[in-house]
Wavefront OBJ file of the C-alpha trace (Angstrom):
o trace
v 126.440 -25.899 -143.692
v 127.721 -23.741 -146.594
v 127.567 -19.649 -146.348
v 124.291 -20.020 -148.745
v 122.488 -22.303 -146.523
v 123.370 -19.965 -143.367
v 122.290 -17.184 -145.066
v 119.355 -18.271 -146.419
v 118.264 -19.462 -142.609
v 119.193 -15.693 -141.484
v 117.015 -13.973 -143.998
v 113.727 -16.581 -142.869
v 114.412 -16.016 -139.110
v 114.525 -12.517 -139.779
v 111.171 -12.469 -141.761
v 109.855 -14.501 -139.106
v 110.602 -12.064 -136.972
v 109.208 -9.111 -138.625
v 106.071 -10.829 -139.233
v 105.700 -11.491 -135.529
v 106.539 -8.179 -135.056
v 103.987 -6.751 -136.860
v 100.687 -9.224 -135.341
v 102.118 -7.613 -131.909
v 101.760 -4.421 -133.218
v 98.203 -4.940 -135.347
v 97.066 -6.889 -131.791
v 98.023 -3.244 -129.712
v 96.475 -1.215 -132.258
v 93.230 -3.375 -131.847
v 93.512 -3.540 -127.593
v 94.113 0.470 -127.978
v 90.693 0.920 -130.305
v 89.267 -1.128 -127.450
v 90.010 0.836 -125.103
v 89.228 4.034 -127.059
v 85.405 2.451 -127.670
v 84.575 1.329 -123.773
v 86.329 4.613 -122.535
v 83.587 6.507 -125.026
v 80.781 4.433 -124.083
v 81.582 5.396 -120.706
v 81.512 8.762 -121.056
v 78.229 8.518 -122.649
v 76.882 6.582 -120.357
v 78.192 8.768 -117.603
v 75.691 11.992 -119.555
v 72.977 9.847 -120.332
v 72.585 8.152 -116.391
v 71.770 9.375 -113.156
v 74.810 7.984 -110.532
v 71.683 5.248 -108.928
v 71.421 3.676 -112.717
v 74.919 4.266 -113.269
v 75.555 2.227 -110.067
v 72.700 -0.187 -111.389
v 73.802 -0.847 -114.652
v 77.499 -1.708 -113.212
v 76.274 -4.379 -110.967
v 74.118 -5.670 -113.766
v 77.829 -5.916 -115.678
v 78.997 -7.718 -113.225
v 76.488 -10.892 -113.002
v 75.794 -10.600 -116.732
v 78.006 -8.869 -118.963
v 76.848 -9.914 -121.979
v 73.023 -8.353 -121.155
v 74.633 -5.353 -119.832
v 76.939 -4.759 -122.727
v 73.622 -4.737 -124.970
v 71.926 -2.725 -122.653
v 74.387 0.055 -122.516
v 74.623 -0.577 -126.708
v 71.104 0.711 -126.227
v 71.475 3.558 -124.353
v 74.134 4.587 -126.645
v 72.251 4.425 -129.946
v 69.696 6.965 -127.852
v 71.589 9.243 -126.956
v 73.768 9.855 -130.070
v 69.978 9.730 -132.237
v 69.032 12.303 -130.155
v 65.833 10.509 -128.172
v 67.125 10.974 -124.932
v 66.273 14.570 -123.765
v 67.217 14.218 -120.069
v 69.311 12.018 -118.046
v 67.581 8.253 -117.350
v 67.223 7.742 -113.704
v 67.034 4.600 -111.851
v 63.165 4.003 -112.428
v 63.233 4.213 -115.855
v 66.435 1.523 -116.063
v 64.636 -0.513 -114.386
v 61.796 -0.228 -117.095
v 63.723 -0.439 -119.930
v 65.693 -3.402 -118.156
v 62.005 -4.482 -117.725
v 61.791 -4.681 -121.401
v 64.773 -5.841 -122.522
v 65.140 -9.078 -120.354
v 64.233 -12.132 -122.184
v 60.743 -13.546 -120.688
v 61.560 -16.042 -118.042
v 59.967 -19.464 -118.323
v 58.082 -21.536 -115.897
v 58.267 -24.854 -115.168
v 55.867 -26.944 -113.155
v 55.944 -30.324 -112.173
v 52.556 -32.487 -111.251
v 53.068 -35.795 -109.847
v 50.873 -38.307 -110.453
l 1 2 3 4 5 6 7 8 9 10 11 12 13 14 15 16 17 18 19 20 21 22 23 24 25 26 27 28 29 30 31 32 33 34 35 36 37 38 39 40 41 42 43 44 45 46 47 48 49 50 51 52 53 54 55 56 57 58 59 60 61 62 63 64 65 66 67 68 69 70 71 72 73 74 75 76 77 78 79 80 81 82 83 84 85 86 87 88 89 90 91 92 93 94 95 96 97 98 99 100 101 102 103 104 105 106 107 108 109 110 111 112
């Protein structure tokens, strides 16, 4: 391998390198806006519920996060418009839970 060749392999690995270096980076900035995002939603959430909803809408997270996360989406969009004038307490979740759940279908089966 001539000095050329060597070098030339040096200055790839190194850009290699650097490039790597900088999706790690863009990947922790994104992780750390993340984090910024739930930890404000949280703190909204924590001024817009009573602690039973709170408590409600976190064991709602855990059997169906993806419901929850639109859920708390909605609470959000209230309460920075404005259309939320007190705290929500556990009665009303479940109302607007109530509403929000897709209608459940039923199935019957007649035997002949």
């Amino acid at each position: 391998m001539g000095d050329d060749e060597l070098a030339e392999l040096r200055r790839r690995r190194m850009a290699q390198l650097q490039q790597q270096a900088g999706d790690q980076q863009a990947m922790q900035e994104e992780l750390e806006r993340q984090q910024r995002m739930k930890s404000q939603i949280q703190m909204i959430l924590m001024q817009v519920l009573e602690p039973d909803a709170r408590e409600r809408l976190n064991t709602i997270k855990l059997t169906k996060p993806e419901f929850a996360g639109a859920v708390e989406q909605q609470l959000v969009a209230l309460a920075q418009s404005g259309r939320l004038q007190k705290k929500i307490t556990d009665a009303q979740l479940k109302e607007l839970l109530r509403q929000l759940a897709p209608a459940k279908r039923d199935y019957s089966i007649t035997r002949r």
